[in-house]
N, C-alpha and C positions, 0 to 999 in steps of 0.2 A: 396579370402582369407578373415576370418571374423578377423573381429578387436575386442578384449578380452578389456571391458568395463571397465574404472579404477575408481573407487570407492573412492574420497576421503574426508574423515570425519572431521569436525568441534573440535577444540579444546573441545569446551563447550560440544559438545558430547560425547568426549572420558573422560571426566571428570567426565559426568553423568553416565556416564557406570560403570568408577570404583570407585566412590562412591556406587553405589548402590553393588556394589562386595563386597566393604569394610564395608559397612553395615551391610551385608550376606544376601542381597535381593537374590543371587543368590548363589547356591552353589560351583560352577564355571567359569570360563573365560568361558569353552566350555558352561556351559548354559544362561552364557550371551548374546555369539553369536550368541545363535539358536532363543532367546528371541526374538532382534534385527535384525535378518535378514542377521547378517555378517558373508561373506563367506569364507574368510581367516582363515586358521585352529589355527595361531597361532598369529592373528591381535590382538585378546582382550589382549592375555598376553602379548606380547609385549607394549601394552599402560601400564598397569601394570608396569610391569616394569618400564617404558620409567616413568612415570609420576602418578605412586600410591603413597600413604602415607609415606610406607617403604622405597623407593627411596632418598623422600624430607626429611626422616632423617637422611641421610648420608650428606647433600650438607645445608653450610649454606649461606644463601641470603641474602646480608645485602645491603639497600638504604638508605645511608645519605648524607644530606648536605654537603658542606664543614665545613660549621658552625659546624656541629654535630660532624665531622671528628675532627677538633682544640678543638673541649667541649673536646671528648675524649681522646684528645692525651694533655691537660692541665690535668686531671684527673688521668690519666694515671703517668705522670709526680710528680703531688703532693699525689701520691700513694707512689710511690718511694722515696720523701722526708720524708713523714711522717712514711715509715717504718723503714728508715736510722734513726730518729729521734728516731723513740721506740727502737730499737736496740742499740743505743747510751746511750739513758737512762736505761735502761736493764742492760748493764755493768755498768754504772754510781750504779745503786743499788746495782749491785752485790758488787761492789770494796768498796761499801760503810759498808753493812755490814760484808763484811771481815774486814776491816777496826773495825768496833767496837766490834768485836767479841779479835783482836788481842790488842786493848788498853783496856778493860776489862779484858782480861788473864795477861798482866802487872803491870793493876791497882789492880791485885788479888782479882777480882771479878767471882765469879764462876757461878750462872746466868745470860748470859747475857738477856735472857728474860725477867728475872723481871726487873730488871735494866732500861731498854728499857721502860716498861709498869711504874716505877717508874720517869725516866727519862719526858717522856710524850710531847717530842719536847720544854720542857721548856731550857731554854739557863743557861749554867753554869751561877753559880754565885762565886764559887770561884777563886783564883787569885792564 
């Protein structure tokens, strides 16, 4: 009984292969393996698969610290205060100018535009 010889290939080889695939060194898996010498019909495109470019963009790989871990999850945190803050002052302006839009229409002021641009953030001065 002859014993069927197993062939097995290096990461960095299978790497080399499908860069040069993705390259368009070759025009495909099957003339990769004929290039290469490998005899599995469906060995190249399965590394393809297994580990081409297109794959690594579906799956994302993330190595950090702990440290990097608390950076981002303080960030994360003061993302969330500072958008509650603008949201806050957002209505703060809006109530505002409603606010002078409605004591301009009692003070029987019809622009309040000009008003505003007359006004100038200067502070009453009458009493």
């Amino acid at each position: 009984m002859e014993r069927k010889t197993v062939i097995r290939y290096s990461e960095s080889f299978k790497f080399q292969i499908i860069r040069e695939i993705e390259e368009g060194k070759f025009e495909s898996c099957h003339a990769a393996a004929q290039a290469y010498g490998i005899r599995g019909a469906v060995t190249v495109q399965r590394w393809v698969c297994t580990y081409g470019r297109e794959h690594l963009k579906k799956r994302l790989i993330r190595v950090e610290t702990t440290k990097d871990r608390d950076e981002r999850e303080r960030l994360k945190k003061r993302l969330r205060e500072l958008e509650s803050a603008l949201s806050d002052a957002t209505l703060d302006l809006r109530l505002e100018r409603e606010y002078v839009k409605l004591a301009c229409r009692q003070a029987g002021i019809e622009d309040v535009e000009a008003f505003k641009k007359k006004a100038d953030g200067k502070p009453c001065t009458r009493h």
